[in-house]
C-alpha positions in Angstrom: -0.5 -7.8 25.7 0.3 -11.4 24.7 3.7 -12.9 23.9 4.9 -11.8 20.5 7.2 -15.1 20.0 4.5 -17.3 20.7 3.3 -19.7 17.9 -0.2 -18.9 16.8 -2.3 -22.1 15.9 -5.0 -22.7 13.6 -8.6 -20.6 15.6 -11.1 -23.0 17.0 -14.8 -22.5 15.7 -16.1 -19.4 16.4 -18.3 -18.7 19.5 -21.4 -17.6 18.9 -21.3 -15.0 21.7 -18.1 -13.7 20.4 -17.3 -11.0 17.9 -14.5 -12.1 15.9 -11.7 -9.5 14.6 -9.2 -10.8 11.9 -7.4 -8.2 9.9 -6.3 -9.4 6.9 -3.8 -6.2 5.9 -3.3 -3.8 7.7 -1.3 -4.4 10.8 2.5 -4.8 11.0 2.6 -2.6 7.3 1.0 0.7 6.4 -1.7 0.3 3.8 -3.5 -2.9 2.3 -5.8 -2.2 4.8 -9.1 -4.5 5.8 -10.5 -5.8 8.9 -13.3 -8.8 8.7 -15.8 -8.9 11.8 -17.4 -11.7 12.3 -21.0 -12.4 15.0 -23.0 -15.2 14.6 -22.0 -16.6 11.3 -22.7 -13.2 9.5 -19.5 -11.1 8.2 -18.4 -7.4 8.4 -15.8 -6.0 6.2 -14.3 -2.7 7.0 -12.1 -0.9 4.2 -10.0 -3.0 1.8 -7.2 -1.1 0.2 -3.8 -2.1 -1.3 -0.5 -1.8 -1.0 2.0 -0.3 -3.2 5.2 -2.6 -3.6 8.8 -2.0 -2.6 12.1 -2.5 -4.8 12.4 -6.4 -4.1 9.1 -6.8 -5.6 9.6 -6.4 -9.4 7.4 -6.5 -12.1 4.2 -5.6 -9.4 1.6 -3.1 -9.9 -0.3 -3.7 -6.4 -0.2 -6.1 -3.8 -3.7 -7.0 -2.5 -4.9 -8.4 1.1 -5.6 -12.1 1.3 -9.1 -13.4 0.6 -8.8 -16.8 1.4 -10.3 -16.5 4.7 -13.8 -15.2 3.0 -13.5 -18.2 0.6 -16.5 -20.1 0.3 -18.2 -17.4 2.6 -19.5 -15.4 0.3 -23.2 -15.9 1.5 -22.5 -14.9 5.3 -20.7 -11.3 3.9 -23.2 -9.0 4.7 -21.6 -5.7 3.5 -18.2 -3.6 3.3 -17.8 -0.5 5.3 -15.5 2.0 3.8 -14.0 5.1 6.1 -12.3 6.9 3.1 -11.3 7.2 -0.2 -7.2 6.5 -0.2 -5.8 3.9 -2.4 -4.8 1.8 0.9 -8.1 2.1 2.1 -10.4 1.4 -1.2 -7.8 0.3 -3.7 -8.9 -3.7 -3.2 -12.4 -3.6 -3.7 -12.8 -4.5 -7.1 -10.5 -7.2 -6.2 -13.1 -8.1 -3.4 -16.0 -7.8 -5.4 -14.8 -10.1 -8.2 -14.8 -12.9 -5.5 -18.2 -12.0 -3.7 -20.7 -10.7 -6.2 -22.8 -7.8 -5.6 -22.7 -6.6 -1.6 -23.7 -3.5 -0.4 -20.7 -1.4 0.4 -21.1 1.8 2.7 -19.7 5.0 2.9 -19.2 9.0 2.4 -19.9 10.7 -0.7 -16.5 11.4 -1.9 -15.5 7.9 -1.5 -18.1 6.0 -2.9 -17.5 8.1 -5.8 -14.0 7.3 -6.0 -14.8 3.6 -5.5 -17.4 4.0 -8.4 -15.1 5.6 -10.6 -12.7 2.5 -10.2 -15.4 -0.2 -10.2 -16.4 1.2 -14.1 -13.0 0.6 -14.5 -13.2 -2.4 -13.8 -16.6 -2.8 -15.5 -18.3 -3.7 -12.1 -21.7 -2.8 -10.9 -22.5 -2.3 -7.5 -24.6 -1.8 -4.5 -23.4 1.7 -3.1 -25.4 3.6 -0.3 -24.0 6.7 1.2 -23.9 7.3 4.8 -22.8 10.3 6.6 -21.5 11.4 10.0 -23.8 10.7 12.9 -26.1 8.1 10.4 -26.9 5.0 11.6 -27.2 1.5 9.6 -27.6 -1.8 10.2 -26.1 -4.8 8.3 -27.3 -8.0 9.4 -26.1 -8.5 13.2 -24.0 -5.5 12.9 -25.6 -1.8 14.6 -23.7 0.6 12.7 -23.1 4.4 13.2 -20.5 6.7 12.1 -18.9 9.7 13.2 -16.3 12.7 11.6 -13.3 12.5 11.7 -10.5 14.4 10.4 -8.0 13.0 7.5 -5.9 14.0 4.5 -8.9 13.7 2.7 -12.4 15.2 2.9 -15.5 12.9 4.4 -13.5 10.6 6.4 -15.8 8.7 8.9 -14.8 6.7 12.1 -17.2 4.0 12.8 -18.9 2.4 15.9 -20.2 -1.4 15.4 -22.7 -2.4 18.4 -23.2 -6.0 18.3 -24.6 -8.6 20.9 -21.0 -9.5 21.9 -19.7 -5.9 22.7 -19.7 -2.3 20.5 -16.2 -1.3 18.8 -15.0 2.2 17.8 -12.7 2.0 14.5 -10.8 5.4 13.9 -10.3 4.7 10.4 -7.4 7.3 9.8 -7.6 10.2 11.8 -6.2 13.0 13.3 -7.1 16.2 14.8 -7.1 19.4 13.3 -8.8 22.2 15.2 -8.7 24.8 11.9 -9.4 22.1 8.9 -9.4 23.3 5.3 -12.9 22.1 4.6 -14.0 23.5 8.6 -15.5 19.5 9.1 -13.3 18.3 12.8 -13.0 15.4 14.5 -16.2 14.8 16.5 -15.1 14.2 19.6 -18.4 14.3 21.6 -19.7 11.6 19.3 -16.2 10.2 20.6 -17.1 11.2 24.1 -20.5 9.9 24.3 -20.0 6.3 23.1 -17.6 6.1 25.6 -20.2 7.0 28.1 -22.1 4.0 26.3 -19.4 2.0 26.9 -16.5 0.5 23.9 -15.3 -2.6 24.7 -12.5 -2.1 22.0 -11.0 1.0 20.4 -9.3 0.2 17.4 -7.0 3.3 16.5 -4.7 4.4 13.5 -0.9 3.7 14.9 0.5 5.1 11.9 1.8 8.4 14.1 1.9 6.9 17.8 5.7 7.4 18.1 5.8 10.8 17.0 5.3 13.2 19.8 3.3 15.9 20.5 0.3 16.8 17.5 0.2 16.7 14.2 0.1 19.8 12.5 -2.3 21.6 10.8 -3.0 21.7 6.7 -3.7 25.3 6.5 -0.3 25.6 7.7 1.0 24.8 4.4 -0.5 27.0 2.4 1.5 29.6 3.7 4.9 27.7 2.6 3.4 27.0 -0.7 2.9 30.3 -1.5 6.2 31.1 -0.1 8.1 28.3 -2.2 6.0 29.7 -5.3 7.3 33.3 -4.7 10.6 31.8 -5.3 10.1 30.0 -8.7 11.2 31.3 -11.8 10.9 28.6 -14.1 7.8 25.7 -14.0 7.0 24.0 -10.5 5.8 20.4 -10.1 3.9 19.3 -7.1 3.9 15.6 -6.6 1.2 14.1 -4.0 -0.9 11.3 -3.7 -3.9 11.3 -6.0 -6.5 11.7 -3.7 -5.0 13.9 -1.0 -7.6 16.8 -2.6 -6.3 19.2 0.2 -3.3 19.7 -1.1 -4.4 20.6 -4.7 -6.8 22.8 -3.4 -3.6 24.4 -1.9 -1.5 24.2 -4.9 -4.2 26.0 -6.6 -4.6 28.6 -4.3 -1.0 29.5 -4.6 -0.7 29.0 -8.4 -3.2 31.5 -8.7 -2.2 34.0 -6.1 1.6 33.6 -8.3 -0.3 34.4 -12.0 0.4 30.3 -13.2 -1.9 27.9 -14.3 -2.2 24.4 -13.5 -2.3 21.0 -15.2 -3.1 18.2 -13.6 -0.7 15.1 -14.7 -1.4 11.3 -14.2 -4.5 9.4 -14.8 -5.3 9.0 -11.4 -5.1 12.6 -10.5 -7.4 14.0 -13.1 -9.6 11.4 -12.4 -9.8 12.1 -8.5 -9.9 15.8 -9.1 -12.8 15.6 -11.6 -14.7 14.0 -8.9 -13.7 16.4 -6.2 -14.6 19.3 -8.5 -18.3 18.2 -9.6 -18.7 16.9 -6.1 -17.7 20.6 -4.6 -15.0 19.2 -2.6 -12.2 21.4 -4.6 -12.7 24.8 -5.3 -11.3 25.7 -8.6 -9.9 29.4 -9.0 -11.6 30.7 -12.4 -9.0 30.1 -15.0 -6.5 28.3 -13.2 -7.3 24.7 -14.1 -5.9 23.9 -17.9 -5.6 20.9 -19.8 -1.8 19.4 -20.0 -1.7 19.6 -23.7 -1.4 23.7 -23.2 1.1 23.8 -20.9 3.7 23.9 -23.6 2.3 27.3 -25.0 3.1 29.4 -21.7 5.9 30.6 -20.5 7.5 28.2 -17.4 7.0 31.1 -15.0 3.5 30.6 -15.8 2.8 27.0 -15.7 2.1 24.6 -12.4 2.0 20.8 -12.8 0.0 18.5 -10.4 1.3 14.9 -10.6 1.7 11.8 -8.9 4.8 9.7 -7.7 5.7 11.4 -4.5 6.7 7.9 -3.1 8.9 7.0 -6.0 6.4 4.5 -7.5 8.5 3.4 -10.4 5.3 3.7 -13.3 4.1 7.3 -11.3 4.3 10.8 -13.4 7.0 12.2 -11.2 9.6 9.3 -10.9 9.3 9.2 -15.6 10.2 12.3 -15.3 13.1 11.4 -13.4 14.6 8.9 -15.7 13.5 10.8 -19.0 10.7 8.6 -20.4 7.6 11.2 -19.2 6.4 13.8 -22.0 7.2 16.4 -19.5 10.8 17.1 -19.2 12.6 18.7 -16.3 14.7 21.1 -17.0 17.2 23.3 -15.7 15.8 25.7 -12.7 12.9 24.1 -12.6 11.3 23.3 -8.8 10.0 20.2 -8.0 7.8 20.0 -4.6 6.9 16.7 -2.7 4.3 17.3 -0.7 3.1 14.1 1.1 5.2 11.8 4.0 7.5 9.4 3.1 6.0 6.2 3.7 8.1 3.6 5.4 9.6 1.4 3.1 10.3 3.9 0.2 13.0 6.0 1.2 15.2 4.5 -1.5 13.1 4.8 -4.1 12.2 8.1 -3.2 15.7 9.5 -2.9 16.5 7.8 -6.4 14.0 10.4 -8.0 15.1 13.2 -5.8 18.8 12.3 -7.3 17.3 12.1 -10.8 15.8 15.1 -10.6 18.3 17.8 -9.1 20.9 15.5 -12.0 18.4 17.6 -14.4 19.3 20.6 -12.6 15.7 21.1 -10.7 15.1 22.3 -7.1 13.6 20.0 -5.2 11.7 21.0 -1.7 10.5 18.1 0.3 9.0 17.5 3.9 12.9 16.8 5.1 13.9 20.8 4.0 11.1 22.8 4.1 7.5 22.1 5.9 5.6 21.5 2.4 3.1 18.7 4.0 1.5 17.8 7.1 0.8 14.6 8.0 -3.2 12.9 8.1 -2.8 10.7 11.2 -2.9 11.2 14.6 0.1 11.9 16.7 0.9 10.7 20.6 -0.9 13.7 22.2 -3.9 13.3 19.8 -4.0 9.5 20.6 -4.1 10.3 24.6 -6.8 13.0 24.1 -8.8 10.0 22.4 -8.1 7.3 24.8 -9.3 9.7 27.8 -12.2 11.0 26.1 -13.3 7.4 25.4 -12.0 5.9 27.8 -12.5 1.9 26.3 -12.4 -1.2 28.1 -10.0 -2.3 25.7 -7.5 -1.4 22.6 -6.3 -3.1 19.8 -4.0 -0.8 17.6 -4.0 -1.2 13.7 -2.5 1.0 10.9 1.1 0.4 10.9 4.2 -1.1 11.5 4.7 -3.0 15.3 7.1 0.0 15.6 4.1 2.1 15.1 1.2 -0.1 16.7 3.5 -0.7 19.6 3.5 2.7 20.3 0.2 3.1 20.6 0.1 0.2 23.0 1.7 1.7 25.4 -0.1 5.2 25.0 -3.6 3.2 25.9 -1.6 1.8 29.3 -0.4 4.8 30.3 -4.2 6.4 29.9 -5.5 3.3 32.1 -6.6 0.7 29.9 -5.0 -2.4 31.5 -2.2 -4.1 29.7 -4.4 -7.3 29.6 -6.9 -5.3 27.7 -4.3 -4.5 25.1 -3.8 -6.7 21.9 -1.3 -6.0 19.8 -1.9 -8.3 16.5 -0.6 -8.8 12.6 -2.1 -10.0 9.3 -4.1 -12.9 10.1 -4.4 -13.4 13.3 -7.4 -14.1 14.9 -9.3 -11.8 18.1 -12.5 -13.1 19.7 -14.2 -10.1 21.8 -16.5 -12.0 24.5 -17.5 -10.7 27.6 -16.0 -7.2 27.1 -12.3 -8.7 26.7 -10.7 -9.3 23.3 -7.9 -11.9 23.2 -6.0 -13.6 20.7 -7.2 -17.7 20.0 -5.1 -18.4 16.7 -4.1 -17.4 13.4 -5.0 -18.0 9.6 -3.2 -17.2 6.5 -3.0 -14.4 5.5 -0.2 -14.3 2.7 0.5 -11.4 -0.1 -1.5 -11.2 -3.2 0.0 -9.8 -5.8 -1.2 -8.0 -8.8 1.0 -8.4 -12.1 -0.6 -6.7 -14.6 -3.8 -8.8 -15.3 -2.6 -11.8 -13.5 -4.2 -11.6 -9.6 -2.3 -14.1 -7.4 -0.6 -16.1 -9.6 3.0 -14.5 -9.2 4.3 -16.0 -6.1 7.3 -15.2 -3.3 9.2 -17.8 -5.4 8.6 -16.2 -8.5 10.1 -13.0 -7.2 13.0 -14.7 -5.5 13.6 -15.4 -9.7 12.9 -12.2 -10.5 16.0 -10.7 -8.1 18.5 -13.2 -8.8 17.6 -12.2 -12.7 18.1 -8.6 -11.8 21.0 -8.7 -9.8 22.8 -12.0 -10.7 22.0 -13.0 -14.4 21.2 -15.6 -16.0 22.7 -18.3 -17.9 21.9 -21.1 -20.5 23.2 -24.1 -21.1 22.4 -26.5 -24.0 23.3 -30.0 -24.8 22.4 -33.1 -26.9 22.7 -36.7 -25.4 22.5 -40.0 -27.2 20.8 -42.4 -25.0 22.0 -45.5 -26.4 25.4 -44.6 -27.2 25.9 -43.0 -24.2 27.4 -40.3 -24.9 27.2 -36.1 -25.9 26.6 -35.4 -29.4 26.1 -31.5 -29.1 27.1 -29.0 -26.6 27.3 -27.6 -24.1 26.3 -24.2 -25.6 26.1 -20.9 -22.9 24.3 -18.0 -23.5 24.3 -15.7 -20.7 23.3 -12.6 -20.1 24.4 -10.2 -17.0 27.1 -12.7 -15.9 29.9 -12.3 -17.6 31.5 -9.5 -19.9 31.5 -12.1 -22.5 30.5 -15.5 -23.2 34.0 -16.8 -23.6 34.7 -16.8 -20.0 33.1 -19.7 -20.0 35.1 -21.9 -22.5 37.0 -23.0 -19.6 33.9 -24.8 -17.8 32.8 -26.1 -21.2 35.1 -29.4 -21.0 34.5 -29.9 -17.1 30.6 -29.8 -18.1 31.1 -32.2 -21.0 33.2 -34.7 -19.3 30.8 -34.5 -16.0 27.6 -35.5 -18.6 29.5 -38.1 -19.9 30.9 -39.9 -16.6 26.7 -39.7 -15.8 25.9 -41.3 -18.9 29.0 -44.5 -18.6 27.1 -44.8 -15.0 23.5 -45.0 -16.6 22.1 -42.2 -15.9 20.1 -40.9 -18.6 17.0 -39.3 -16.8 16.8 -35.6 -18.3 16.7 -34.4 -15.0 19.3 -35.7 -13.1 21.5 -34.4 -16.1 20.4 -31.3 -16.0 20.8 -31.1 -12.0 24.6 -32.5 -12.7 24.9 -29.6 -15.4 23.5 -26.9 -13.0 26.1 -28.3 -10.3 29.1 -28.3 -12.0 28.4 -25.0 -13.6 27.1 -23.3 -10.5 30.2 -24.2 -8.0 32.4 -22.7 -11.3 30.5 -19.6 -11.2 30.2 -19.3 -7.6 34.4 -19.8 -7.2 36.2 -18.0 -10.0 33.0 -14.9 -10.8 31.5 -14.9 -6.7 28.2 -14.6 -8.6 24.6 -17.1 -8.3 22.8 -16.3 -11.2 19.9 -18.4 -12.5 21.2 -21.3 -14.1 18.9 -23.1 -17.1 20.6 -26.6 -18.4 18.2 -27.8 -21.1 19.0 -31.2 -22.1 17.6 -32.9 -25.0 18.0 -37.2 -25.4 18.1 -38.7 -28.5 
């Protein structure tokens, strides 16, 4: 493992006989996840999802990997490998595809039609081929095969690049359910037997390397489901993640087995579901499945609603319910059921709607209280089974935080793999595999992109630094007219403000310090807009700062006549 203060520098040019690895999401966060792999000038992309954003990012929809590195590249990309359907696995591509043009992009049947589904969306045509467990493919340079593997999600697929430089194993999310809902396990003989070939690196999902033990298993849940639905006696709404088609199939199972009906809320969810259904991945009950704009001619003891916004995501079903502005109201009695894991990062957000809701009198049953969801990664035991069935030369974790990939570090050392075999990376750094040992030779950026309604990447850190001090500090105004040749003010200053102040006459005091600081600039000669605005701003801003303890976004607009 390499020194984790060390200061990465820019990569030399890549060896031929090397296999490049740099992910450019993905590590040190969970989601936004995409790895590029890189042999003899031709390029691999593996998943390319999003990630949702956190309370100090306001006004964002997604945030997307960086692209940069595959700028002016577009040539050598010679497809993209997807292992499954979630958001933080597929959620980029359109993103991707509007920078590369038309490349074939690989993968199960479920997700390719979830990717489709968003790429008409996005009014995108594509090159899609399907690809099951134990096909093989090639890509340019890049021997591909794929094997089962067990998720939160049907038809997820671990994948096993063979190049000339060394053959990788990448997990994609996994975990490893003996008794899955849909009967299709991990395949660990595949597992086994390219080990016996020989992996020079495992890259595994981290997201569940520090909890111990296994994971549990989905049909599990049912059980509690139907238990929690036993207890209802007014509506129940189940929030989950839009593609996590296990758990609908559950909450259908036990709507029906309770006499209710279910409607499926958000966009997302009755899009997903739509595809599951016609695909055969979700078995519908006859007569259980109804169309939201019924659900207000049943009784509540009758009626189930399937939404989205079990991680608080502020424009989700679940959290407008919360605060009122959703056409479903909650009412008193009613029970509300998150059933996914709380993803690190959102635990405010998440406990705001929890707060929201019981305010409107509903019972809410979450992971933390009762065991309504399993988790779809791989825990420490699962991870040590893997590392001694494959038994790799070498492991670089990915899916998570360092917490998290750290973790799984260790796990690989204490099955055998030596510690110098072991690279632990983030976002942008760069990996060269050459003679069966991967090691870290730089770094490149690898920044946030974020999506802002239609505007991709324009929005930056700065413009959200604005955005927080406008939330949480105000904003003020200031307005004044200057005569250049008189030197002297002929207007002003006028203050608007807004979140500052309990009025705008707090600030008459200031007014005359403001006014005679403009004017001792102009008797000096100053009478550059700008530096009279920064004397404005100054004056102002040490007022506001001693006698309100507040740093609000200050706006001097001068005009000179």
């Amino acid at each position: 493992m390499i020194d984790l203060l060390s200061e990465l520098s820019d990569p030399p040019k890549a060896d031929p006989e090397a296999l490049r690895i740099v992910a450019l999401g993905g590590l040190g966060e969970v989601g936004r996840n995409m790895t590029v792999f890189e042999y003899r000038g031709k390029i691999l992309v593996i998943d390319c999802g999003v990630l949702f954003p956190e309370e100090e990012q306001p006004g964002i929809d997604l945030i997307l990997p960086d692209f940069s590195y595959l700028e002016g590249r577009t040539e050598d990309v010679v497809g993209i490998v997807l292992t499954h359907g979630h958001e933080d696995h597929i959620g980029a591509v359109p993103y991707l595809l509007k920078k590369l043009g038309d490349v074939p992009i690989l993968g199960s049947t479920l997700t390719l039609a979830l990717v489709e589904a968003k790429l008409k969306e996005h009014r995108i045509r594509a090159t899609t081929r399907i690809v099951a467990e134990d096909d093989k493919d090639q890509l340019g340079p890049f021997d591909l095969e794929f094997v089962a593997v067990n998720h939160s999600i049907p038809d997820a697929l671990a994948v096993c690049v063979r190049t000339g430089a060394g053959t990788i194993l990448h997990t994609g999310d996994f975990k490893m359910d003996q008794l899955p809902l849909d009967g299709r396990i991990t395949d660990l003989r595949s597992f086994a037997r390219l080990g016996e070939e020989g992996v020079d690196l495992f890259l595994t999902d981290s997201t569940n390397a520090d909890v111990p033990g296994f994971t549990s298993m989905e049909k599990d849940i049912g059980a509690v489901l139907e238990a929690q639905f036993g207890r209802a006696e007014r509506r129940i709404i189940v929030a989950s993640f839009a593609s996590h088609v296990h758990r609908v199939q559950q909450v259908l199972e036990a709507a029906s087995a309770h006499g209710r009906k279910v409607a499926l809320v958000g966009r997302s969810m009755v899009r997903n579901m739509k595809i599951a259904q016609e695909l055969g991945y979700l078995n519908v009950p006859p007569g259980v499945l109804i169309d939201i704009k019924h659900v207000d001619s049943l009784p509540d003891d009758q009626v189930v609603l399937m939404c989205t916004g079990s991680q608080g995501e502020p424009m989700a079903a679940l959290s407008r319910m919360a605060n009122g502005s959703h056409r479903v109201t909650v009412n008193e009695g009613d029970m509300v059921v998150l059933a996914s894991s709380l993803i690190p990062g959102n635990e405010t957000a998440v406990f705001r709607v929890i707060n929201g809701l019981m305010k409107l009198g509903a019972t809410v049953i979450h992971k933390g209280n009762a065991k309504v969801h399993v988790s779809g990664h791989a825990s420490a035991g699962e991870l040590l089974y893997a590392y001694n069935i494959v038994k790799p030369r070498g492991v670089m974790p990915v899916h998570g935080e360092w917490r998290h990939m750290l973790a799984n570090a260790k796990l690989a050392i204490d099955t055998g793999v030596p510690e110098d075999h072991v690279v632990v990376a983030d976002d942008g750094w760069v990996v060269d595999l050459k003679d069966g040992k991967a090691r870290v030779v730089g770094a490149v950026d690898c920044d946030y992109v974020f999506v802002d309604g239609s505007s991709v990447g324009t929005v930056t850190e700065s413009d959200l630094q604005d955005r927080r001090i406008l939330a949480g500090e105000g904003f003020v105004s200031i307005f004044m007219t200057v005569d250049k040749s008189d030197k002297r003010v002929l207007a002003g200053p006028v203050i608007h403000t807004r979140g500052v102040a309990e009025s705008d006459r707090v600030f008459d005091t200031i007014k005359p310090k403001i006014e005679k600081a403009v004017a001792d600039a102009l008797d000096d000669g100053v009478v550059d807009e700008h530096k009279l605005q920064q004397i404005i701003r100054r004056t102002i801003g040490r007022w506001i700062s001693s006698k309100l303890r507040r740093k609000p976004m200050i706006v001097p607009m001068v005009v000179i006549v």
